[in-house]
Predicted model as a PDB file, atoms N, CA, C, CB and O in Angstrom, pLDDT in the B-factor column:
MODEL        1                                                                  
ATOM      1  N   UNK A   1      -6.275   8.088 -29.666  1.00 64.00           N  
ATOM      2  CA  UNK A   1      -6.206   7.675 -28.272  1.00 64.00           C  
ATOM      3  C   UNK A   1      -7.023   6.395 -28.106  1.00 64.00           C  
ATOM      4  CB  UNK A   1      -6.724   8.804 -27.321  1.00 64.00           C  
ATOM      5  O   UNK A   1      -7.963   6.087 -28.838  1.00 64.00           O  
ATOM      6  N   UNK A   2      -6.482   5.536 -26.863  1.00 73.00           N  
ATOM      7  CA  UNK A   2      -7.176   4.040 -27.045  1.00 73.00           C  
ATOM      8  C   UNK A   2      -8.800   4.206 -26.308  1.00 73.00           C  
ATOM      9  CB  UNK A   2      -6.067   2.629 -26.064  1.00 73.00           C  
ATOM     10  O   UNK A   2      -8.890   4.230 -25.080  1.00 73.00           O  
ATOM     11  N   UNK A   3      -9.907   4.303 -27.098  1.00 83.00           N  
ATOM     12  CA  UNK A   3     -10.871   4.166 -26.213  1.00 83.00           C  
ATOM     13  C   UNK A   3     -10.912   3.314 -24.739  1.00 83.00           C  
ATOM     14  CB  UNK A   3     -11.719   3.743 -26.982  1.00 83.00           C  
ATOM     15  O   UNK A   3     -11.193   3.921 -23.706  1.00 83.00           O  
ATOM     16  N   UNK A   4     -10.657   2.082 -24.729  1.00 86.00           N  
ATOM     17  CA  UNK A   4     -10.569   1.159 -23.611  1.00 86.00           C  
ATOM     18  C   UNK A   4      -9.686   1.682 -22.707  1.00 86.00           C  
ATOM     19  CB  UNK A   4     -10.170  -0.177 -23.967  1.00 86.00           C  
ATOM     20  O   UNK A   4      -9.670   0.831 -21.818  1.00 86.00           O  
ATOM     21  N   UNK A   5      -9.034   2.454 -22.430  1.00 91.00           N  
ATOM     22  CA  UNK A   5      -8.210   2.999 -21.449  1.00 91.00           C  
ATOM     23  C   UNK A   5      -8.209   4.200 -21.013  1.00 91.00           C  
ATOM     24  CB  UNK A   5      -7.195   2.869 -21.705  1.00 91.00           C  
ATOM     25  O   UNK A   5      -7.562   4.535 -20.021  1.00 91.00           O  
ATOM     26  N   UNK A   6      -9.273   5.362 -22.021  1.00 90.00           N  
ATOM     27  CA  UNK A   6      -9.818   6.416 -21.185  1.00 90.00           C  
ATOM     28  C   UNK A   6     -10.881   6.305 -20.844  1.00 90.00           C  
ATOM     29  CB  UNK A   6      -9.816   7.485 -21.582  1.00 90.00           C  
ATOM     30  O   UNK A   6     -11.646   7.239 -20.603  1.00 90.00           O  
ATOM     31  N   UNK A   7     -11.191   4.821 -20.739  1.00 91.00           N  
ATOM     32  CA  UNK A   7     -12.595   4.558 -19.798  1.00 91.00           C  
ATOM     33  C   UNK A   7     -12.371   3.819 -18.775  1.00 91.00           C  
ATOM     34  CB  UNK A   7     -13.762   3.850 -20.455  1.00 91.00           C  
ATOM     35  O   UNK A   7     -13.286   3.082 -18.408  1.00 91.00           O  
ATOM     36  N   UNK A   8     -11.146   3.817 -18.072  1.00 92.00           N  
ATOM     37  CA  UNK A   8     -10.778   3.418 -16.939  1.00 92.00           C  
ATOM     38  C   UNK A   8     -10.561   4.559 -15.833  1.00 92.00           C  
ATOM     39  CB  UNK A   8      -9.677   2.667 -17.188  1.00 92.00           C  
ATOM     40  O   UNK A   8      -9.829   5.496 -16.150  1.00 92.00           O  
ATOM     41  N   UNK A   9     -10.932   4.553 -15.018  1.00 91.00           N  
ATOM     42  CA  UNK A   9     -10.789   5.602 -13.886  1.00 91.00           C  
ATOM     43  C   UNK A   9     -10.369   4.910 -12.927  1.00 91.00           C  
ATOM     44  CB  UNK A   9     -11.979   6.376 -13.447  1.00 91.00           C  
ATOM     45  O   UNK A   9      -9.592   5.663 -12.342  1.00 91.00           O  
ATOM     46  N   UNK A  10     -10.391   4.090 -12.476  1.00 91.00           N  
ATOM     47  CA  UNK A  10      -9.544   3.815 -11.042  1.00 91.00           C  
ATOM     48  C   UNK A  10      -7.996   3.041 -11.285  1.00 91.00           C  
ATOM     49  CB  UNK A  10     -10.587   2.662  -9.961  1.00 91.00           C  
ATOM     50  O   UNK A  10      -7.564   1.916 -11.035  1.00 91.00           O  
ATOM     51  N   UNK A  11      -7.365   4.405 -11.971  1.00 92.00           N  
ATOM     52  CA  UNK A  11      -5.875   3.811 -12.336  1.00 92.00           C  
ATOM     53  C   UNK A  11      -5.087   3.084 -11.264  1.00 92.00           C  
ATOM     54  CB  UNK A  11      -4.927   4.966 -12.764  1.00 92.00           C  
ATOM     55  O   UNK A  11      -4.705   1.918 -11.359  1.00 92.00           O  
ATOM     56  N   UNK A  12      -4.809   4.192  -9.850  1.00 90.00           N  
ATOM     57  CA  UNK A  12      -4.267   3.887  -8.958  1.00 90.00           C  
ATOM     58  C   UNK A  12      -5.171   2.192  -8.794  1.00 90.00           C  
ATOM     59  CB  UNK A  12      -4.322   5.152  -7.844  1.00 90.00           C  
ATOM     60  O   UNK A  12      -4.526   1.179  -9.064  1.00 90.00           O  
ATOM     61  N   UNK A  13      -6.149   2.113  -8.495  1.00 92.00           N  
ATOM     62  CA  UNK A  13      -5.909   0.821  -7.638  1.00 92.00           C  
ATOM     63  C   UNK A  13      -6.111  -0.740  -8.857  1.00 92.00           C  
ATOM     64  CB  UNK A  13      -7.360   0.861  -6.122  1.00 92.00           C  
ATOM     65  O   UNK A  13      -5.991  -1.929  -8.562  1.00 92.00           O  
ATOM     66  N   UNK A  14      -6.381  -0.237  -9.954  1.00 94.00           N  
ATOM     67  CA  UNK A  14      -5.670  -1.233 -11.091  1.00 94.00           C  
ATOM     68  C   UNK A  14      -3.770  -1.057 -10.975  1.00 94.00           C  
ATOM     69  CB  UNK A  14      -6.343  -0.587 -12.976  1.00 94.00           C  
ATOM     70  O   UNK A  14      -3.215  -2.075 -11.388  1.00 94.00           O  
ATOM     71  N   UNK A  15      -3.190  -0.401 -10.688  1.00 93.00           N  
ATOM     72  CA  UNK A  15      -1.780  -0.255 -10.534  1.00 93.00           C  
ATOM     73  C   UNK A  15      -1.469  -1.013  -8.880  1.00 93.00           C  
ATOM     74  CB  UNK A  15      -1.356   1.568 -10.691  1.00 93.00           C  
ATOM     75  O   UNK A  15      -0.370  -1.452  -8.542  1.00 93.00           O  
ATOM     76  N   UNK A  16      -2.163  -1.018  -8.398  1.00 92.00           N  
ATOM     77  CA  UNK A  16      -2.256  -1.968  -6.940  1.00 92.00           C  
ATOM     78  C   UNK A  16      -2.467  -3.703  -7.154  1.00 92.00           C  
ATOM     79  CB  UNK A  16      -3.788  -1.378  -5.971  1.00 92.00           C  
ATOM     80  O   UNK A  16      -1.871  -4.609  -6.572  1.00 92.00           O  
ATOM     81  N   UNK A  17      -3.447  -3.781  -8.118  1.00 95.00           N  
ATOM     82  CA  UNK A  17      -3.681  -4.893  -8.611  1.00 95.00           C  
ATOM     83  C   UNK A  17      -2.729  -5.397  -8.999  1.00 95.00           C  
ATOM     84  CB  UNK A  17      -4.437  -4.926  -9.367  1.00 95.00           C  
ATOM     85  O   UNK A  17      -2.252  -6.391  -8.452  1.00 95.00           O  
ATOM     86  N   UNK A  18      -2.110  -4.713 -10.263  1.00 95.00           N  
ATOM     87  CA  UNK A  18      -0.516  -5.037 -11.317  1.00 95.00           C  
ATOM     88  C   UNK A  18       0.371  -5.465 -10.383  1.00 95.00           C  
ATOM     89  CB  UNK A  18       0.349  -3.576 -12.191  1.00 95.00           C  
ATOM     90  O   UNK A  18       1.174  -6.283 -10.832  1.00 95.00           O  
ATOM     91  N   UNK A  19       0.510  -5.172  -9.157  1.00 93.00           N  
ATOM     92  CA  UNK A  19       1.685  -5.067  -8.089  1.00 93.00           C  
ATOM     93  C   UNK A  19       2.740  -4.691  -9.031  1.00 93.00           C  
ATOM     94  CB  UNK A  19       2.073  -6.513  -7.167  1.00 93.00           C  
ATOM     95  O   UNK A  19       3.566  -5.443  -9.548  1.00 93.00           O  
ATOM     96  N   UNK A  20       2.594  -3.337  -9.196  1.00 93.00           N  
ATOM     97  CA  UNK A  20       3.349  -1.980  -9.734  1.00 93.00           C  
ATOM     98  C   UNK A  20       4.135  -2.613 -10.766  1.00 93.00           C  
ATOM     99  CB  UNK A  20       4.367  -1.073  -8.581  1.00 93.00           C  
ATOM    100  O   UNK A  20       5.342  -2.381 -10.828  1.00 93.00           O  
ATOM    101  N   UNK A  21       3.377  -3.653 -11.857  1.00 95.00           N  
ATOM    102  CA  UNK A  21       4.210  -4.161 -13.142  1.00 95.00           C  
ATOM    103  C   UNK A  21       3.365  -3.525 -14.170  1.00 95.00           C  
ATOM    104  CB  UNK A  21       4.359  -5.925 -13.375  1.00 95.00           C  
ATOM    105  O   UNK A  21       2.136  -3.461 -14.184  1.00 95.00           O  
ATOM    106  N   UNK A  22       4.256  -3.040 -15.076  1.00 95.00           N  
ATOM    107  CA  UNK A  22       3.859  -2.168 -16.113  1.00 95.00           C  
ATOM    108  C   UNK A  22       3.514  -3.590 -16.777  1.00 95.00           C  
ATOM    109  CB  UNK A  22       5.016  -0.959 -16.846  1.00 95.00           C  
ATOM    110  O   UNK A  22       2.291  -3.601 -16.918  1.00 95.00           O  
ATOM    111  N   UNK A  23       3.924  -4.486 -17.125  1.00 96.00           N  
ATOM    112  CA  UNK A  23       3.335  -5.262 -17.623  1.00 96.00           C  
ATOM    113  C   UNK A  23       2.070  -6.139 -17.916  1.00 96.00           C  
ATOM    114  CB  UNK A  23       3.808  -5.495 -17.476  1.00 96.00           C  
ATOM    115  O   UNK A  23       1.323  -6.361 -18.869  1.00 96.00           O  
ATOM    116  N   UNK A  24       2.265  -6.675 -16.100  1.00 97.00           N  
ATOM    117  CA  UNK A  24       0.636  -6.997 -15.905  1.00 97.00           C  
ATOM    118  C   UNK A  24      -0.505  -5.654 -15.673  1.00 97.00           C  
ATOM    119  CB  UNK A  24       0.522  -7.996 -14.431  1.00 97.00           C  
ATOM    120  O   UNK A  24      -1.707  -5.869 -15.518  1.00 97.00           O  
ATOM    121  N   UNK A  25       0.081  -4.283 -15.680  1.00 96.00           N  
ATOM    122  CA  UNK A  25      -1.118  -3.583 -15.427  1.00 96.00           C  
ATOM    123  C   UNK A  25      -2.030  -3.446 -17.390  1.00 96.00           C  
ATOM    124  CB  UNK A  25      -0.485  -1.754 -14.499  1.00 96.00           C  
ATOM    125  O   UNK A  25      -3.166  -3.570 -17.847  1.00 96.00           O  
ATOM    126  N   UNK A  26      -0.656  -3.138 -17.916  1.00 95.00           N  
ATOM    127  CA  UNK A  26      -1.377  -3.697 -19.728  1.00 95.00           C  
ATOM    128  C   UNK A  26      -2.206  -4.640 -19.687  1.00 95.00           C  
ATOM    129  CB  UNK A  26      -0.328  -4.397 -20.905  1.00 95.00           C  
ATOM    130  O   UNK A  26      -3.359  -4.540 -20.107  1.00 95.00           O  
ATOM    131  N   UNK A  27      -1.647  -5.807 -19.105  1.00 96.00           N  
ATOM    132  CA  UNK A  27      -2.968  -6.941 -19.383  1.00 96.00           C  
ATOM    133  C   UNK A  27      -3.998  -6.775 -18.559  1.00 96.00           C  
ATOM    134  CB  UNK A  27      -2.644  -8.476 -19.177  1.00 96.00           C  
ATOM    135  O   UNK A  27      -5.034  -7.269 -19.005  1.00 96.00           O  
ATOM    136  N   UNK A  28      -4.117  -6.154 -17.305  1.00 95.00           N  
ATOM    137  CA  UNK A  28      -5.302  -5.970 -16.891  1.00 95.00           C  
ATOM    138  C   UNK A  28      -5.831  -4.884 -17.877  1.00 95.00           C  
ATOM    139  CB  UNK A  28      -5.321  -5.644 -15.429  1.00 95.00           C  
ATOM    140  O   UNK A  28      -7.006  -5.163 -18.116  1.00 95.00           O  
ATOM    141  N   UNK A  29      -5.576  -4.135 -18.326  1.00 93.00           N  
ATOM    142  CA  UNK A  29      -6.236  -3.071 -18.668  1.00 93.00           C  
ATOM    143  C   UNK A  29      -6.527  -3.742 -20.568  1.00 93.00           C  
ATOM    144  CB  UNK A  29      -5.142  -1.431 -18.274  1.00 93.00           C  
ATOM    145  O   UNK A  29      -6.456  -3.326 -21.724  1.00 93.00           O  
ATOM    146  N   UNK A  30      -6.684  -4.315 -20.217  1.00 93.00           N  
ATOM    147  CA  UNK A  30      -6.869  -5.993 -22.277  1.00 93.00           C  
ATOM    148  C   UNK A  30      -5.839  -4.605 -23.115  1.00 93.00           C  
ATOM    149  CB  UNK A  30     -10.016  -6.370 -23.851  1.00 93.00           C  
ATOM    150  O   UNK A  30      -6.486  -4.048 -24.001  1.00 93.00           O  
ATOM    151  N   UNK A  31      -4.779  -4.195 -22.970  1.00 94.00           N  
ATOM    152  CA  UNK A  31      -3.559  -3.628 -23.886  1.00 94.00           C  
ATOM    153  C   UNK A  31      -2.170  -3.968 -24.297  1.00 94.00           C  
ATOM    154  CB  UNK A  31      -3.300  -2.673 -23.483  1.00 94.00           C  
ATOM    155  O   UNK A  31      -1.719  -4.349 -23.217  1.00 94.00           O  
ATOM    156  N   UNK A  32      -1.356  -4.062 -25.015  1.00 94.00           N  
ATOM    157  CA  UNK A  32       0.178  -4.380 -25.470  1.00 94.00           C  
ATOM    158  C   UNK A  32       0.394  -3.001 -24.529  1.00 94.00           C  
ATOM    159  CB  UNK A  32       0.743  -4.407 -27.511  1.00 94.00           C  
ATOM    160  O   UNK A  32      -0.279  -2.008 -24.253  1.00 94.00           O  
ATOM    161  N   UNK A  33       1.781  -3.544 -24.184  1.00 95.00           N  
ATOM    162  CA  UNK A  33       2.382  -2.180 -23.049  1.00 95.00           C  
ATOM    163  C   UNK A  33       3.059  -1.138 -23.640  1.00 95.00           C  
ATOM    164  CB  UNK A  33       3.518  -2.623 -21.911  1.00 95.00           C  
ATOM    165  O   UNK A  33       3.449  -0.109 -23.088  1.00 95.00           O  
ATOM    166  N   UNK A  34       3.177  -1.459 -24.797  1.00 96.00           N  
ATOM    167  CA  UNK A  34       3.362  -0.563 -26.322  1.00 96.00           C  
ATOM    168  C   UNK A  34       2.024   0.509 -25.919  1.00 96.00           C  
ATOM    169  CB  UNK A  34       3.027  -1.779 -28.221  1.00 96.00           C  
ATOM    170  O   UNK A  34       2.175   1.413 -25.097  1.00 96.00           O  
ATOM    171  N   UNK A  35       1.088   0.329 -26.422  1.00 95.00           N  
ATOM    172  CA  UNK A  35      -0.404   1.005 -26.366  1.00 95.00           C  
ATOM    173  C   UNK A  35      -0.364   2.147 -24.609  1.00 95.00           C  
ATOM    174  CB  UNK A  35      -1.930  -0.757 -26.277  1.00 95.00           C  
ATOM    175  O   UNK A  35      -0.539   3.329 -24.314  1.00 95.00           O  
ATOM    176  N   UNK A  36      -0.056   0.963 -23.955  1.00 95.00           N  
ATOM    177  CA  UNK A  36      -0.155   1.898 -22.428  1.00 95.00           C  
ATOM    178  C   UNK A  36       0.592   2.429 -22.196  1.00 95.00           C  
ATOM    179  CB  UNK A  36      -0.268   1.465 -21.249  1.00 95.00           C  
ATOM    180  O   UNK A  36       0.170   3.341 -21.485  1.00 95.00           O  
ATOM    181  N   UNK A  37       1.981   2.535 -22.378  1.00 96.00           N  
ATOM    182  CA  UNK A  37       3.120   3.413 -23.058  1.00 96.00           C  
ATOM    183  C   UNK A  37       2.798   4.620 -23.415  1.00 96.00           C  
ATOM    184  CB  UNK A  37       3.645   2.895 -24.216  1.00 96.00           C  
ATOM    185  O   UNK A  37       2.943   5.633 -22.731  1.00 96.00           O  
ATOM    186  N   UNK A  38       2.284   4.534 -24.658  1.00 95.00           N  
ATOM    187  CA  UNK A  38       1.810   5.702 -25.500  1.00 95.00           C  
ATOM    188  C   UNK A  38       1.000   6.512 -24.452  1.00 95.00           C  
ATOM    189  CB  UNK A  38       0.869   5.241 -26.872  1.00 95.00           C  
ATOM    190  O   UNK A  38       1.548   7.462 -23.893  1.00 95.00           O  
ATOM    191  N   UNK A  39      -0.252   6.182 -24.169  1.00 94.00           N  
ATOM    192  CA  UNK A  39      -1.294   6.363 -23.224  1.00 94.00           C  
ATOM    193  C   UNK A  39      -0.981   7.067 -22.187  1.00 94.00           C  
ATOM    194  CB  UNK A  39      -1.778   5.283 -22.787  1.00 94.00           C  
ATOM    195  O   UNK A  39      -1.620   8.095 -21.966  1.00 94.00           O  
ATOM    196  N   UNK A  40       0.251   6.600 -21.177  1.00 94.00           N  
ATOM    197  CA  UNK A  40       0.535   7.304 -20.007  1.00 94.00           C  
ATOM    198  C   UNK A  40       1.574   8.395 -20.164  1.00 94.00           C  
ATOM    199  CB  UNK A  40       0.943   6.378 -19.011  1.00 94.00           C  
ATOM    200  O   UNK A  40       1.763   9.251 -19.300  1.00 94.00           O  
ATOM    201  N   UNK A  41       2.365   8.311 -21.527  1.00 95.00           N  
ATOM    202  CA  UNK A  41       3.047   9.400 -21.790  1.00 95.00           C  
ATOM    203  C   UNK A  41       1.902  10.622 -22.138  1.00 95.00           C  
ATOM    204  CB  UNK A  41       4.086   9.044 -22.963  1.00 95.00           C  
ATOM    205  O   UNK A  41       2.149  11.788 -21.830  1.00 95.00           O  
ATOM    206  N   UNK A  42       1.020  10.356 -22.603  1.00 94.00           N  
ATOM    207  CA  UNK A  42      -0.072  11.461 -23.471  1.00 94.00           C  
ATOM    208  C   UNK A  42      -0.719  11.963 -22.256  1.00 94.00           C  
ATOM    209  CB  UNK A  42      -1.378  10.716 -24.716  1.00 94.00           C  
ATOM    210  O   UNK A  42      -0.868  13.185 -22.262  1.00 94.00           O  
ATOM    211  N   UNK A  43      -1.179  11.297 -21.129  1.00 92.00           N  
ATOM    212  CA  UNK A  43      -2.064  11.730 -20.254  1.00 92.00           C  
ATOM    213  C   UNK A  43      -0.648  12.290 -18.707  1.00 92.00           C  
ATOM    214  CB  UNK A  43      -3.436  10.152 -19.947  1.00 92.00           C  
ATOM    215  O   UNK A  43      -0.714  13.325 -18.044  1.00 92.00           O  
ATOM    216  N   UNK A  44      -0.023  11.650 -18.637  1.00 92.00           N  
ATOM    217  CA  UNK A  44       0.286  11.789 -17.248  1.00 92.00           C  
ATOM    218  C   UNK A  44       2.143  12.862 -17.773  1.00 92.00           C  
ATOM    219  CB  UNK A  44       0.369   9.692 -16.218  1.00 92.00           C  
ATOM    220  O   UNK A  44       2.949  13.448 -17.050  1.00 92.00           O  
ATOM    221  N   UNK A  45       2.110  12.678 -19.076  1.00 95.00           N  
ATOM    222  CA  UNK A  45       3.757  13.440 -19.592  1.00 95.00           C  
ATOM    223  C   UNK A  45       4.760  12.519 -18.990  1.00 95.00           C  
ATOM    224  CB  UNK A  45       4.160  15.252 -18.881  1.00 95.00           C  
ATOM    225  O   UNK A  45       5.744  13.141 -18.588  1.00 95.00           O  
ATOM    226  N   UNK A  46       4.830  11.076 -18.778  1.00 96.00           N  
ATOM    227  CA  UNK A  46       5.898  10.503 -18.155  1.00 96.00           C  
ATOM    228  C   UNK A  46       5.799   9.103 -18.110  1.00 96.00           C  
ATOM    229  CB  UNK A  46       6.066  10.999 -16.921  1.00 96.00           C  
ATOM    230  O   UNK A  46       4.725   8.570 -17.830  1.00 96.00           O  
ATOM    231  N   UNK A  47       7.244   8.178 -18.463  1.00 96.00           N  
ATOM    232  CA  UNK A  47       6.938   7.082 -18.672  1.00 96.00           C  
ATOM    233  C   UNK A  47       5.779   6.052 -17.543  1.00 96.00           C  
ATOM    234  CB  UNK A  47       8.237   6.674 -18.846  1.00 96.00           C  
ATOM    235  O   UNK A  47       5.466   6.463 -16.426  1.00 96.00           O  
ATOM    236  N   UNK A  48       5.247   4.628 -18.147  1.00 94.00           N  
ATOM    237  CA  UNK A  48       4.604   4.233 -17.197  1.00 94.00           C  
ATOM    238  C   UNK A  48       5.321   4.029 -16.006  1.00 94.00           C  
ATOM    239  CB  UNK A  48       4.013   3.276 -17.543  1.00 94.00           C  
ATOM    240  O   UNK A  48       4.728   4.393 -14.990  1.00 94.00           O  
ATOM    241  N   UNK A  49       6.701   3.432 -15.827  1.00 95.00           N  
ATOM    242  CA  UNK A  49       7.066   3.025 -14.585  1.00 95.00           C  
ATOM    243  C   UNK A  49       7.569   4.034 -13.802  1.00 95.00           C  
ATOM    244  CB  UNK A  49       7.918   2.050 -14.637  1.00 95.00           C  
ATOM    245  O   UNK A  49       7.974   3.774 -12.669  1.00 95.00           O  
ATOM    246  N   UNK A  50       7.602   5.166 -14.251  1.00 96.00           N  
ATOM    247  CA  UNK A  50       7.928   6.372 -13.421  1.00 96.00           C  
ATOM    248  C   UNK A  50       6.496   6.850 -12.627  1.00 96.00           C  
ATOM    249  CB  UNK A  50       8.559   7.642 -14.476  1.00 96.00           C  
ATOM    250  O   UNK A  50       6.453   6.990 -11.405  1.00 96.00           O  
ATOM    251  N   UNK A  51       5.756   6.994 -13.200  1.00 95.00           N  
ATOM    252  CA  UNK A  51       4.494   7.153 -12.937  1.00 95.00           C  
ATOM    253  C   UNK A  51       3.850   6.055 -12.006  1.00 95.00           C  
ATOM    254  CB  UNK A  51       3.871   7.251 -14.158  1.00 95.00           C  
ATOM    255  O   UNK A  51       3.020   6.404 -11.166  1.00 95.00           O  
ATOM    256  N   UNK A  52       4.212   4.759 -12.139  1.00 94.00           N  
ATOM    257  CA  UNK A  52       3.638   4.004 -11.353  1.00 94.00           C  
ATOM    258  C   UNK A  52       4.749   4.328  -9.720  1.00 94.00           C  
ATOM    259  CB  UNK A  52       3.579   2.345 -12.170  1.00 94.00           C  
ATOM    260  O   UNK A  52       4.376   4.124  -8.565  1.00 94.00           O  
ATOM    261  N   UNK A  53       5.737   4.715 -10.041  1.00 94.00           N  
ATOM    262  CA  UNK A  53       6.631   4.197  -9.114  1.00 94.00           C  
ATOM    263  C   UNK A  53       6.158   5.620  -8.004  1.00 94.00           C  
ATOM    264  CB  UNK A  53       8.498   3.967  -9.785  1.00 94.00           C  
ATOM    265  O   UNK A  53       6.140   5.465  -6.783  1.00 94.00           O  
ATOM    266  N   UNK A  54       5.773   7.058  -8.715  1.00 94.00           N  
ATOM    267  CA  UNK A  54       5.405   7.953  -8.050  1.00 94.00           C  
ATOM    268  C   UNK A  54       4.093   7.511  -7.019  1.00 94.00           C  
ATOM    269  CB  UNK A  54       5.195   8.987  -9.009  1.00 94.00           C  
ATOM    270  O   UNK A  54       3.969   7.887  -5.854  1.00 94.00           O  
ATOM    271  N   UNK A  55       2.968   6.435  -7.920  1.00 91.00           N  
ATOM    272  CA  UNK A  55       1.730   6.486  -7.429  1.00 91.00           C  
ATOM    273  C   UNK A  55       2.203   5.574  -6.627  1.00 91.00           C  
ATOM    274  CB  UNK A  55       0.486   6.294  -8.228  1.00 91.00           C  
ATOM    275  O   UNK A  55       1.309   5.239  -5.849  1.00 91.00           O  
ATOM    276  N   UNK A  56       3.340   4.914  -6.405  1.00 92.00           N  
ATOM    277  CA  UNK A  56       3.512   3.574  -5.251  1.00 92.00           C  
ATOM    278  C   UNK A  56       4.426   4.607  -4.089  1.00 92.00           C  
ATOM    279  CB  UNK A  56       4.719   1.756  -6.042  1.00 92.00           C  
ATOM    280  O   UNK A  56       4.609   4.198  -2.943  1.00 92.00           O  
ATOM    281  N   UNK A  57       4.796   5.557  -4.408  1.00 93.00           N  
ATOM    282  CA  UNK A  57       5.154   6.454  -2.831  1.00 93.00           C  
ATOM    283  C   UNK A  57       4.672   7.006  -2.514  1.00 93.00           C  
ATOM    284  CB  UNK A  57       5.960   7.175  -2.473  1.00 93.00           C  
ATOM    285  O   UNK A  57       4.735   7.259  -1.311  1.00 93.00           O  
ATOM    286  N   UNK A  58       3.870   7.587  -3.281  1.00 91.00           N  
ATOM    287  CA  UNK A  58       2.432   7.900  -2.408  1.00 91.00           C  
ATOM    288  C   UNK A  58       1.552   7.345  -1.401  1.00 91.00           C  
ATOM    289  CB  UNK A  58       1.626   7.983  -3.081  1.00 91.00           C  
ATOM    290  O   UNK A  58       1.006   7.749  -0.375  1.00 91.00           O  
ATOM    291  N   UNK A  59       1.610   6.345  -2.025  1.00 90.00           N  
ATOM    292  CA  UNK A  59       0.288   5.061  -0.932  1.00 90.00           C  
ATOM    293  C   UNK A  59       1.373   5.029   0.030  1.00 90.00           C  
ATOM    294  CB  UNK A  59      -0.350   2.917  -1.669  1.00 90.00           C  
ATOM    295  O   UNK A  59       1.067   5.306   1.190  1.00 90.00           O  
ATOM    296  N   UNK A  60       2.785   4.697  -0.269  1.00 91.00           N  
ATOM    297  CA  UNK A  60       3.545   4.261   1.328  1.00 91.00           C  
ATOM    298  C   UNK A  60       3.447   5.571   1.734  1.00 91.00           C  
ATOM    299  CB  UNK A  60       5.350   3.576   1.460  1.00 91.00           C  
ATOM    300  O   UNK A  60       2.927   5.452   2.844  1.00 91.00           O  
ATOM    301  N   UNK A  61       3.642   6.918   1.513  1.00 93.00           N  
ATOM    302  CA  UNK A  61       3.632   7.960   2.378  1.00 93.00           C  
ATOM    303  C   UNK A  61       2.179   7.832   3.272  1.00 93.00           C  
ATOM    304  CB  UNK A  61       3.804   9.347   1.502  1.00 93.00           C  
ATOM    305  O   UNK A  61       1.928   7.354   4.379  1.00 93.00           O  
ATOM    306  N   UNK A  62       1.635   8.276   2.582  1.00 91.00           N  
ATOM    307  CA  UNK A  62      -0.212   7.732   3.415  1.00 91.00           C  
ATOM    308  C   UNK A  62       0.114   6.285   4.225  1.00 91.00           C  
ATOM    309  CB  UNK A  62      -1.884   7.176   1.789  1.00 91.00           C  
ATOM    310  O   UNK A  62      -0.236   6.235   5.404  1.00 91.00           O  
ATOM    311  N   UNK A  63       0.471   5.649   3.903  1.00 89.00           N  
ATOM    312  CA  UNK A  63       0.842   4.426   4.633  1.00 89.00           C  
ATOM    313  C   UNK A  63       1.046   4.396   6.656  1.00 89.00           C  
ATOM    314  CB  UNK A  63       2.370   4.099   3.815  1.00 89.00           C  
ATOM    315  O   UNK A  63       0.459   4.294   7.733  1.00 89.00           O  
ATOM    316  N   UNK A  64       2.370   4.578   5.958  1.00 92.00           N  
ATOM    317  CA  UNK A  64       3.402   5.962   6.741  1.00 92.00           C  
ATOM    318  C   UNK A  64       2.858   6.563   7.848  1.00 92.00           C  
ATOM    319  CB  UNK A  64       3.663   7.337   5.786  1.00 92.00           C  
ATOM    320  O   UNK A  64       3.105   6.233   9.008  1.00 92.00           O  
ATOM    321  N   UNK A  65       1.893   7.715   7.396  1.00 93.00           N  
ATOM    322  CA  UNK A  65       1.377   8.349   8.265  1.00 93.00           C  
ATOM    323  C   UNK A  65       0.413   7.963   8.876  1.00 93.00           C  
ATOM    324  CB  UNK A  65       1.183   9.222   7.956  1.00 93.00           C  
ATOM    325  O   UNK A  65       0.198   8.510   9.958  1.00 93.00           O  
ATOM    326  N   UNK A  66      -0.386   7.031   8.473  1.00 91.00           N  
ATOM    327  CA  UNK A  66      -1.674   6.292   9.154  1.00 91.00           C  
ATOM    328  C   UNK A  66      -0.757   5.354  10.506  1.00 91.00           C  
ATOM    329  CB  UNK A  66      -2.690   5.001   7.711  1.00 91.00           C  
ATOM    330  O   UNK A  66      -1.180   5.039  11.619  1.00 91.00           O  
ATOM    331  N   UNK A  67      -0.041   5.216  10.178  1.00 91.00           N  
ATOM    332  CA  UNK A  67       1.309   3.927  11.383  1.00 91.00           C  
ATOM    333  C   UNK A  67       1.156   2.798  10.509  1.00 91.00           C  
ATOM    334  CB  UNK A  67       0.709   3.225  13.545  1.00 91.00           C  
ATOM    335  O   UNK A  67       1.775   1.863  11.016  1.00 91.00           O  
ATOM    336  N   UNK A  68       0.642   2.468   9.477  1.00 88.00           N  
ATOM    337  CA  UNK A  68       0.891   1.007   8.829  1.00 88.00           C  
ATOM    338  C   UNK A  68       1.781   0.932   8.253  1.00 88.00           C  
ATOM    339  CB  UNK A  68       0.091   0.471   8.025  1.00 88.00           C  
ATOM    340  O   UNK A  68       2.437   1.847   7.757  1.00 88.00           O  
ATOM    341  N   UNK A  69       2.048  -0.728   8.202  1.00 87.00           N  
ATOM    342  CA  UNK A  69       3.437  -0.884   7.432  1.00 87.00           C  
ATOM    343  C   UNK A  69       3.446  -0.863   6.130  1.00 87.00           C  
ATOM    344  CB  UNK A  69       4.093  -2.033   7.679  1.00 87.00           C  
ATOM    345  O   UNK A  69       2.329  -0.930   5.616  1.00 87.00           O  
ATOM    346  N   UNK A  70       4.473  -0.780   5.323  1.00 81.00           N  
ATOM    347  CA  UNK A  70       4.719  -0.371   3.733  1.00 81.00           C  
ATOM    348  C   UNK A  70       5.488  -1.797   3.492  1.00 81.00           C  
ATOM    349  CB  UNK A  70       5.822   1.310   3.346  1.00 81.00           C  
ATOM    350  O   UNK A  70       6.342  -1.618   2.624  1.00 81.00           O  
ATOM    351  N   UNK A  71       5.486  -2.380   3.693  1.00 77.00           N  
ATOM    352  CA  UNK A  71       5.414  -3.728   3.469  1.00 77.00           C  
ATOM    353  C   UNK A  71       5.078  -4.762   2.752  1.00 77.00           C  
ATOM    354  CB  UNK A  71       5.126  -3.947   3.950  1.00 77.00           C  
ATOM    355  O   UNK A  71       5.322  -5.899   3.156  1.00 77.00           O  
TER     356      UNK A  71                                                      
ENDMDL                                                                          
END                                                                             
């Protein structure tokens, strides 16, 4: 397992950062998207962009319900 990436804890808002690109969230996180691939299948059981795309309807649901826009 990649040390440098189970020492990240604030996935969600590094995935806010990425603006929900599996790509740039690898380079924020200094990884080939090969590596974070591996990584989010092992920890979360599901590809990255599925996973990101869950943690991005989430925030609009909360969004949503606060009255802000998802925008």
């Amino acid at each position: 397992m990649n040390v440098r990436l189970s020492k990240i804890e604030n996935w969600p808002e590094l995935a806010i950062k990425a603006n929900w690109s599996v790509s740039k969230l690898a380079e924020l996180s200094g990884v080939c998207q090969q590596t974070l691939r591996r990584y989010v299948e092992a920890n979360w059981l599901q590809a990255p962009k599925k996973w990101m795309n869950e943690m991005r309807h989430a925030q609009a649901k909360v969004l949503l319900k606060n009255g802000e826009s998802v925008k």
